[in-house]
C-alpha positions in Angstrom: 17.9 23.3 -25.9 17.8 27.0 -26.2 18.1 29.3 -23.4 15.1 31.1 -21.3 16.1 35.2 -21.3 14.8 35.8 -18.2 14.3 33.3 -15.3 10.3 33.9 -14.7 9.3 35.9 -12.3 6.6 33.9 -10.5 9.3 30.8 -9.9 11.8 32.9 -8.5 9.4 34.7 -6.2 8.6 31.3 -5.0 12.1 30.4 -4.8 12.6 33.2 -2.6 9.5 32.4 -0.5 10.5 28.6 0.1 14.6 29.8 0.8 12.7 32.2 3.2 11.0 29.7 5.2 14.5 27.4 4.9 16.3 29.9 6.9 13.3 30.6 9.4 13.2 26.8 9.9 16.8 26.0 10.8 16.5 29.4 13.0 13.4 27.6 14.8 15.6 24.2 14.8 18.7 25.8 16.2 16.8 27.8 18.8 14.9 24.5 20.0 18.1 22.6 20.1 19.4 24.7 23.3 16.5 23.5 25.1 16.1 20.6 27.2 12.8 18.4 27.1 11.0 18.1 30.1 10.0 14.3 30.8 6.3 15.3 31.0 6.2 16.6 27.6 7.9 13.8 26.2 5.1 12.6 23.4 4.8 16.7 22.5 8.6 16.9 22.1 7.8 13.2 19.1 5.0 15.0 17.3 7.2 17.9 17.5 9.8 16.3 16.1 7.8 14.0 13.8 6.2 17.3 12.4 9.8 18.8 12.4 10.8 16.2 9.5 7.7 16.6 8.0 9.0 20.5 7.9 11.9 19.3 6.0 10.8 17.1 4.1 8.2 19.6 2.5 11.0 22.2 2.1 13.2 20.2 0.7 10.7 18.7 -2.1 9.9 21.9 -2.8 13.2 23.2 -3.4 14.6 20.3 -5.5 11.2 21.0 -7.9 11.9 24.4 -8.1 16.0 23.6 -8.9 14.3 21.6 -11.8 12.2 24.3 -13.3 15.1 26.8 -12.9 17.1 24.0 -15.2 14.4 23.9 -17.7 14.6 28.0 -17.8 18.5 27.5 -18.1 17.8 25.0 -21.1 19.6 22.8 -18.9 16.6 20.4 -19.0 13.8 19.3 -21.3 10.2 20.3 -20.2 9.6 16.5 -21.1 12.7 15.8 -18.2 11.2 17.7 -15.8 8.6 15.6 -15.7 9.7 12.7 -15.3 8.4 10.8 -12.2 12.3 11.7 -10.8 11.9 15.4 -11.3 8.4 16.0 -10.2 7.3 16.7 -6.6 8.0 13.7 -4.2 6.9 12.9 -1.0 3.1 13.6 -1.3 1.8 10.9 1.2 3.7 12.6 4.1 4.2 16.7 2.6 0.2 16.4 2.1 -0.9 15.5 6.0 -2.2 18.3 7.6 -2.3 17.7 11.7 -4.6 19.1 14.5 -1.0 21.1 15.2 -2.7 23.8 18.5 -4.6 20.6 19.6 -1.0 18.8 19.7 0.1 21.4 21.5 3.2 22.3 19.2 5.1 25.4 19.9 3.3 28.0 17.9 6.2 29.2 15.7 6.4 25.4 14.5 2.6 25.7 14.4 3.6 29.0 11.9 6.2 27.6 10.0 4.1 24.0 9.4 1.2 26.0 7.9 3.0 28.2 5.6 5.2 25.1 4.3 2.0 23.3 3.3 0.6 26.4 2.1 4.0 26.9 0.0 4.1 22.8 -1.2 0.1 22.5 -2.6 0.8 25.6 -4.2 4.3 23.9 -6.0 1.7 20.7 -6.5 -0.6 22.2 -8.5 2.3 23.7 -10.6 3.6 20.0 -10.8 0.4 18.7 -11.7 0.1 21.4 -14.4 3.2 21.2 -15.6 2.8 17.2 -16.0 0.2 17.7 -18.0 0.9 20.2 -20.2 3.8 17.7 -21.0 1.5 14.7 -21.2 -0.5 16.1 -23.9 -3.8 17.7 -23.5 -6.9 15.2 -22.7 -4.5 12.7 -21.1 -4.2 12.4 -17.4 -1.3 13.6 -15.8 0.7 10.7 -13.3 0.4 11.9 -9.8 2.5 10.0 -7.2 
């Protein structure tokens, strides 16, 4: 495997935009934790939290797909590795939902930070999808899962 000069650009500008959101996140999660729940907003405080995973969980595919086309950059990894159904972008039945977040009535920075997450992961999709089938071979269908 040889070695990529230069990481590119466009990856590590994304990397920087998903690391970005990671911090704001845990800011938003740490700032929420010092507050108490009132009883009468007790099925806002589950989708908040329900949505709050699905935060993380969308950050966290998105940052594990990105570690894997920094290795392939690295020559740490075969393009033909990376996509692999255990390198390519997971979680795609939950990271994919979109809710009715205002008309939940989540806090507004989660209502921020949800939007720009799933923004950020069909963006990093369509770069798996692309990158899957470039690999594949062109005229045969890429594997989505």
């Amino acid at each position: 495997m040889t070695k990529s000069p230069t990481p590119v650009a466009f990856f590590d500008r994304t990397y920087d935009e998903t690391l970005l959101l990671i911090r704001e996140a845990r800011e938003y999660f740490a700032e929420r934790q010092g507050q108490s729940a009132s009883v009468s907003r007790a099925a806002v405080e589950l989708v908040t939290s329900c949505e709050s995973m699905r935060l993380t969980a969308r950050l966290t595919q998105i940052m594990a797909w990105l570690l894997v086309q920094k290795a392939v950059h690295a020559g740490e990894l075969t393009r033909d590795d990376a996509v692999k159904p255990e390198h390519r972008l997971g979680g795609r039945n939950v990271c994919e939902i979109e809710g009715p977040w205002s008309e939940l009535g989540l806090p507004q920075r989660l209502q921020a930070l949800l939007s720009r997450s799933l923004s950020l992961y069909n963006r990093v999709a369509r770069l798996d999808d692309m990158a899957a089938g470039l690999a594949t071979g062109p005229g045969l269908p890429a594997t989505r899962h």
